[in-house]
C-alpha positions as CSV (number, residue, x, y, z in Angstrom):
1,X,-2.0,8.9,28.3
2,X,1.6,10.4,28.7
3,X,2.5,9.0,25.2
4,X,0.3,10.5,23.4
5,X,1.6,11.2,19.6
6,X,0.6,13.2,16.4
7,X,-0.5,10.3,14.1
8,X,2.0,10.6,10.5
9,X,-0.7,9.9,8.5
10,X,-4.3,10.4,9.1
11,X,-7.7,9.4,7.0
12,X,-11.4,10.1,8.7
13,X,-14.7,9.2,6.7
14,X,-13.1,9.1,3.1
15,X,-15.7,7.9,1.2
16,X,-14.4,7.6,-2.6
17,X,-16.2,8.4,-5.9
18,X,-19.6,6.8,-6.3
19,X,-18.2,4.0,-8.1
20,X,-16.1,2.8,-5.1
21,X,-17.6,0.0,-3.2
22,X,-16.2,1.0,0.3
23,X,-16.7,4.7,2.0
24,X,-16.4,5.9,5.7
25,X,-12.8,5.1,5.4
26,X,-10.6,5.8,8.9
27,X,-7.5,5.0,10.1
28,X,-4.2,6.6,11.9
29,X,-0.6,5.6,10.9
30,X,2.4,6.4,12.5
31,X,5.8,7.1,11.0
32,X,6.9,4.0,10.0
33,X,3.7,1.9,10.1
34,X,2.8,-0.5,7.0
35,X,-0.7,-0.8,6.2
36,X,-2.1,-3.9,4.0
37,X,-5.0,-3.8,1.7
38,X,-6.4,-7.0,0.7
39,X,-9.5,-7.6,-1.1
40,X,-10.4,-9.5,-4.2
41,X,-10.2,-7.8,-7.9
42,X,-12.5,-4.8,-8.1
43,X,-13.0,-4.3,-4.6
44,X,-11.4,-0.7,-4.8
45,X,-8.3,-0.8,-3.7
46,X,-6.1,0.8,-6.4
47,X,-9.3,3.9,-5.7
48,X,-8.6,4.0,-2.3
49,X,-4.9,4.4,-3.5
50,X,-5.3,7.1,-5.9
51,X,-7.9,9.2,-3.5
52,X,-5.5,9.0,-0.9
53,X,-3.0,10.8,-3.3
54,X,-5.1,13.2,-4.3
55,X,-5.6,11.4,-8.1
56,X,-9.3,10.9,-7.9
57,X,-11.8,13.2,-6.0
58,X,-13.1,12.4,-2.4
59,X,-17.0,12.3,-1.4
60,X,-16.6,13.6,1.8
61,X,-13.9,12.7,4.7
62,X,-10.6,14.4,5.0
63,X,-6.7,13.5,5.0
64,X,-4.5,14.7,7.8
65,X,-0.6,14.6,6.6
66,X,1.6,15.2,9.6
67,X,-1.0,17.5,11.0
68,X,-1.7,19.2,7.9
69,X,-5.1,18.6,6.6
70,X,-4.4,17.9,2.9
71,X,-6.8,20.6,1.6
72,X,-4.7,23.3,3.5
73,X,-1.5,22.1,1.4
74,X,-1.1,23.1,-2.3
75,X,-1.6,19.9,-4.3
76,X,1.8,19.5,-6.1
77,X,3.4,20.0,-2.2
78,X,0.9,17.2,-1.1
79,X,1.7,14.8,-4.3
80,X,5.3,15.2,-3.4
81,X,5.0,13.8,-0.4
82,X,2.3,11.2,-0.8
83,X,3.3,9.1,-3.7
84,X,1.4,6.3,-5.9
85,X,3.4,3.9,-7.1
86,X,1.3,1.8,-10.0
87,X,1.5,-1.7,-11.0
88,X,1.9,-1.0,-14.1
89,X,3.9,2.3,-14.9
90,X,3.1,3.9,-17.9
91,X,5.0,4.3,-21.3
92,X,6.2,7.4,-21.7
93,X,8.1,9.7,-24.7
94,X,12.0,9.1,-24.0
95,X,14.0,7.1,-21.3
96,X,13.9,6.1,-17.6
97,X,16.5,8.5,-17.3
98,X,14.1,11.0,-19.1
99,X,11.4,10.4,-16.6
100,X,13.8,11.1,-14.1
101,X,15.5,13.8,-15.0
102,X,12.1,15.6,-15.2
103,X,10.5,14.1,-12.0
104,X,13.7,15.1,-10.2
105,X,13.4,18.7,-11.6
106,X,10.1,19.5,-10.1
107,X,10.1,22.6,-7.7
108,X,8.4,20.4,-4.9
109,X,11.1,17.9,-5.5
110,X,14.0,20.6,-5.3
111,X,12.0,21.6,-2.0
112,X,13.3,19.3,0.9
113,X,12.4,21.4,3.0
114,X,9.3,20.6,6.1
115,X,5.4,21.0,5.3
116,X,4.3,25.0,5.6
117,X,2.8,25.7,8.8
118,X,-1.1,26.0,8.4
119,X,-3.1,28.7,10.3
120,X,-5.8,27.6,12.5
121,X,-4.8,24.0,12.6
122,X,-6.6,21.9,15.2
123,X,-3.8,20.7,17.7
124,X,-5.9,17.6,18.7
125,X,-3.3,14.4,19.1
126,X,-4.3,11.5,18.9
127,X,-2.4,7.6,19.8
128,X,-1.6,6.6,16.4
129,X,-3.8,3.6,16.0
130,X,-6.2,2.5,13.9
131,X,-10.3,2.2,14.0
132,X,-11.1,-1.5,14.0
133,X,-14.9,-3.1,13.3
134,X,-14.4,-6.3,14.7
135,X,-13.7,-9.5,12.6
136,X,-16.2,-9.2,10.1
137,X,-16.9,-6.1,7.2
138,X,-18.5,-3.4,8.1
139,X,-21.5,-1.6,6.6
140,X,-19.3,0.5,4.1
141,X,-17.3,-2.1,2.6
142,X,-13.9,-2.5,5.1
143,X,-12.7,-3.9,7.7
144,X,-9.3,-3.6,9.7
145,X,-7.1,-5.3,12.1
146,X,-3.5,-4.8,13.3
147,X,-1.4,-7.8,12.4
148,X,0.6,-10.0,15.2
149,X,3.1,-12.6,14.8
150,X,2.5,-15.8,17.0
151,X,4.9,-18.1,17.2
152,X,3.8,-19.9,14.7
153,X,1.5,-18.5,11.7
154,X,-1.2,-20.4,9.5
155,X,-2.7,-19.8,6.0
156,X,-4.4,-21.0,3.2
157,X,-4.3,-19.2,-0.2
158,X,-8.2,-18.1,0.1
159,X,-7.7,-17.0,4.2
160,X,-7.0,-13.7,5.0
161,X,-7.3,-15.1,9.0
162,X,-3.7,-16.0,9.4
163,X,-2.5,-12.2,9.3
164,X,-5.1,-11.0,11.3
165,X,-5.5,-10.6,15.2
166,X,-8.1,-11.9,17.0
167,X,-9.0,-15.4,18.9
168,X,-10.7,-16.8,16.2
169,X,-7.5,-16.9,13.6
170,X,-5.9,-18.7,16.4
171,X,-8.5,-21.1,16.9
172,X,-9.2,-22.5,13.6
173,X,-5.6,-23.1,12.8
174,X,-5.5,-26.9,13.4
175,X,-7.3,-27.3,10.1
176,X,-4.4,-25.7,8.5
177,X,-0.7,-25.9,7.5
178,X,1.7,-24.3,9.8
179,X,5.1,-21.9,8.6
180,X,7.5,-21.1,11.3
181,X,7.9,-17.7,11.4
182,X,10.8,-17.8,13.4
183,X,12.4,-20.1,10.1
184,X,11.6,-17.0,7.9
185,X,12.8,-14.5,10.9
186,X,16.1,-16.5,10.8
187,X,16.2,-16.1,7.0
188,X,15.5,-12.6,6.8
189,X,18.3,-11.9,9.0
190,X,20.6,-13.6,7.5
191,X,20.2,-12.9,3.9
192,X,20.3,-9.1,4.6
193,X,22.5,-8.4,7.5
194,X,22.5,-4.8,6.9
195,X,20.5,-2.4,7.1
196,X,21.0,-0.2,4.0
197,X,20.9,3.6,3.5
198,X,18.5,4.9,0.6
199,X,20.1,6.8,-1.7
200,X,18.9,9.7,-3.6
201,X,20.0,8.0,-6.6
202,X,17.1,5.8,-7.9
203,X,20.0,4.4,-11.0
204,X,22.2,3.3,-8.3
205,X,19.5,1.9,-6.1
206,X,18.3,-0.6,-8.8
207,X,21.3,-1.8,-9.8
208,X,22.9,-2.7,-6.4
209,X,20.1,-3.9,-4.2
210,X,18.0,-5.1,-7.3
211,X,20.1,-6.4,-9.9
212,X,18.8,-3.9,-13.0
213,X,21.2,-3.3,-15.2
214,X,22.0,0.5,-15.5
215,X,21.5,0.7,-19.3
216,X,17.6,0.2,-19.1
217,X,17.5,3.7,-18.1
218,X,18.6,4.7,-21.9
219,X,16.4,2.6,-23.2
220,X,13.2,3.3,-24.9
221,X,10.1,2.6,-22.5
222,X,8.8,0.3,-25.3
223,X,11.7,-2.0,-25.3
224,X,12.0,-2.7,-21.7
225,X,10.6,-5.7,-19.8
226,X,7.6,-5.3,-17.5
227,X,9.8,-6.3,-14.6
228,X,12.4,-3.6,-15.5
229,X,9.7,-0.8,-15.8
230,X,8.2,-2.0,-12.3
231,X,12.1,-1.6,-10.9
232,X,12.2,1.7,-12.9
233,X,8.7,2.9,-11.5
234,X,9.5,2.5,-7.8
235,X,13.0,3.1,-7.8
236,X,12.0,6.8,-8.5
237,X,9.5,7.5,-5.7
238,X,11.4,5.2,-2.8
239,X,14.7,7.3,-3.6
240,X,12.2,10.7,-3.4
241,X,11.0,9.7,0.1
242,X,12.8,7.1,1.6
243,X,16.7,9.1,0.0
244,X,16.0,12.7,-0.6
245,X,13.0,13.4,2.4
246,X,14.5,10.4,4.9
247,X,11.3,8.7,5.0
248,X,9.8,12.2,5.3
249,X,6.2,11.2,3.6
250,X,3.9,8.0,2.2
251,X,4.7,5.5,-0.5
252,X,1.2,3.9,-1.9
253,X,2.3,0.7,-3.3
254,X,0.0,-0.8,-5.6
255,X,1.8,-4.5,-6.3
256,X,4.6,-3.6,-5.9
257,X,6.4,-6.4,-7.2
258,X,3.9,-8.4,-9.4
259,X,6.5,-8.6,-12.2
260,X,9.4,-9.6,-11.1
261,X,10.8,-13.6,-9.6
262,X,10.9,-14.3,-6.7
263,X,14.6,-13.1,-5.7
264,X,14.3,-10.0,-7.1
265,X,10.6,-9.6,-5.2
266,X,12.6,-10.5,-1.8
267,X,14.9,-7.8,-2.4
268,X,13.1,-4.9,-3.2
269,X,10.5,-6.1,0.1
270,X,13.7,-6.0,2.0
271,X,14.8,-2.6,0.8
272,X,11.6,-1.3,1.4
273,X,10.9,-2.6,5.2
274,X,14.7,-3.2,6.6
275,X,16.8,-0.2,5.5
276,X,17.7,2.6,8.1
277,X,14.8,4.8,7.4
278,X,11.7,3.6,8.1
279,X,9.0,4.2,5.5
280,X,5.4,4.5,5.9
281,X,3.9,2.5,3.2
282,X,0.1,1.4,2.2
283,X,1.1,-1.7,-0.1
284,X,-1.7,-4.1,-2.0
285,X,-1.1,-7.3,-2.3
286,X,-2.8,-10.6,-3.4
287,X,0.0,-12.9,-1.9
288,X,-0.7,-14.3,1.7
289,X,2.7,-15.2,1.3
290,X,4.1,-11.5,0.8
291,X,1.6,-10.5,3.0
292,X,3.2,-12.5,5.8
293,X,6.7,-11.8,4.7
294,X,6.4,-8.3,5.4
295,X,4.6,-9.0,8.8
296,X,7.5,-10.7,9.3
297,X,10.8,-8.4,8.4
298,X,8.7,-5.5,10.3
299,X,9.1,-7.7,13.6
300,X,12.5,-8.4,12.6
301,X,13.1,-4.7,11.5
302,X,11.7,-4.2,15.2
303,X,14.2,-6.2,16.9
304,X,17.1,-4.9,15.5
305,X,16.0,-1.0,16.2
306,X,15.8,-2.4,19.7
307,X,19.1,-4.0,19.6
308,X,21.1,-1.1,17.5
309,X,18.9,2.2,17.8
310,X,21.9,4.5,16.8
311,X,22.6,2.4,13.8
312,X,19.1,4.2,12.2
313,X,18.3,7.2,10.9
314,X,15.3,8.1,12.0
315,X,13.8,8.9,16.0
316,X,10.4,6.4,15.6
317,X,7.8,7.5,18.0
318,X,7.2,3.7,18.8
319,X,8.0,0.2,17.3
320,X,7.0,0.2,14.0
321,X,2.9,-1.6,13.5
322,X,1.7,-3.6,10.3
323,X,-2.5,-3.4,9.2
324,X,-4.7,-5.2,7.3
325,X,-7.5,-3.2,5.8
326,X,-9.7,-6.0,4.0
327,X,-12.2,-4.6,0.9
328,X,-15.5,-6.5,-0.4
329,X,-16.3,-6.0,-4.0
330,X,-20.1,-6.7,-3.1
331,X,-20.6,-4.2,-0.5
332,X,-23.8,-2.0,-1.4
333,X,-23.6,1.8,-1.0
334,X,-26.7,3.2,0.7
């Protein structure tokens, strides 16, 4: 094909430690691409999370970043550029702006500079896409799909379907409630007109776009809320890529925003899919509703690239895709 493109991000047959219930894990994302993991609670997830950023060891597989494999890159250049973001951040000795200061200090944070060149790399390209199995899990644990948005969308709380591609989401939606996606379209566009530059200044980030007031970052870690340290906890990593590298690497979102209300949770999902850079994210989430939320400011991020491309920051190699990687907790390793 004459568009054939590098894939950003790259996993082939991870399989993760022997207590994961999922291995053989593939998929390609291009720059800008969101991929979705859902799964019920101990189906591995926040794993496949930390293997992906190099936090737990692999069984096998590899990890392609920008055509570097990840074991050709020094690990504190790979973890600078492939970032977990945990639900829960942890406390720490001093302040937020403590935790800064020293994350900010780090050589491969003062480093902005592109990924070293890697001798004897294999210059196979590759359509960014991903490896779907069909509707139904796989023998290692994992399914995925790419995600459409019909004209109309259906879910239940329990059914994954409505995000999913496929005939048979489509068919069995007379037994369900309808949302008009183009409603939520229409509200996402309205309630954030613009689309905003990410600073490198995680302080100022989270007090204009999410309401944190700029003395939590003097505060103790022990006497701030859990929705203040979630603010904190991504504020840092989303100005690192999506400020300081311009979207140059992967955020790995683990619930992002399972602390805060629900205006607060609208804007930070905003930040994170409609500003001028676009940001390659793998985000877990338990909410259809988030779930289709995001499907749904991608498309609308989508149509306005399309309508104002030199109002962006960044050169996309093609309209940005949304994926749903589904995990079973009862899959059996062989």
């Amino acid at each position: 094909m004459a568009d054939v493109e590098r894939a950003f991000f790259r996993v082939e047959g991870l399989s993760g430690p022997q207590w994961a219930s999922w291995s053989g894990m593939t998929f390609d994302l291009a720059r800008g691409d969101i991929l979705l993991l859902r799964g019920e609670s101990g189906s591995g997830k926040t794993t496949l999370l930390k293997a992906l950023a190099d936090l737990l060891p692999s069984d096998g597989g590899s990890i392609v970043l920008q055509g570097r494999p990840h074991a050709s890159l020094p690990p504190h250049i790979y973890r600078s550029r492939v970032l977990y973001v945990p639900q829960r951040p942890s406390i720490l000795p001093g302040s937020p702006r403590d935790f800064l200061d020293m994350v900010y200090d780090f050589s491969a944070n003062r480093d902005l500079g592109p990924l070293p060149e890697v001798e004897d790399l294999s210059e196979r390209d590759t359509e960014a896409a991903v490896t779907a199995d069909g509707a139904s899990l796989n023998a290692h644990g994992w399914k995925i799909e790419e995600a459409e948005i019909p004209l109309e969308s259906t879910s239940t709380a329990d059914d994954a379907s409505s995000i999913r591609s496929g005939s048979s989401a489509r068919n069995n939606s007379r037994d369900r409630p309808t949302v008009d996606t183009r409603s939520l379209r229409r509200a996402a566009s309205k309630s954030f007109s613009r689309a905003p530059t990410i600073p490198n200044d995680p302080i100022f980030l989270s007090s204009a776009e999410w309401g944190l007031p700029t003395s939590v970052w003097d505060r103790e870690w022990s006497q701030i809320s859990g929705g203040e340290a979630q603010r904190v906890g991504l504020a840092v990593p989303l100005c690192l890529i999506g400020g300081k590298r311009k979207g140059d690497g992967v955020l790995l979102l683990d619930e992002p925003t399972s602390a805060l209300d629900s205006r607060t949770a609208a804007a930070v999902e905003k930040t994170l899919l409609l500003s001028r850079t676009a940001l390659t994210l793998i985000w877990i989430t338990h909410s259809e509703d988030q779930a289709r939320r995001i499907i749904t400011l991608v498309d609308e991020d989508n149509h306005r690239r399309r309508g104002s491309p030199a109002k962006y920051d960044d050169d996309l190699p093609r309209e940005r895709k949304v994926f749903v990687l589904s995990l079973s907790a009862s899959s059996l390793q062989n």
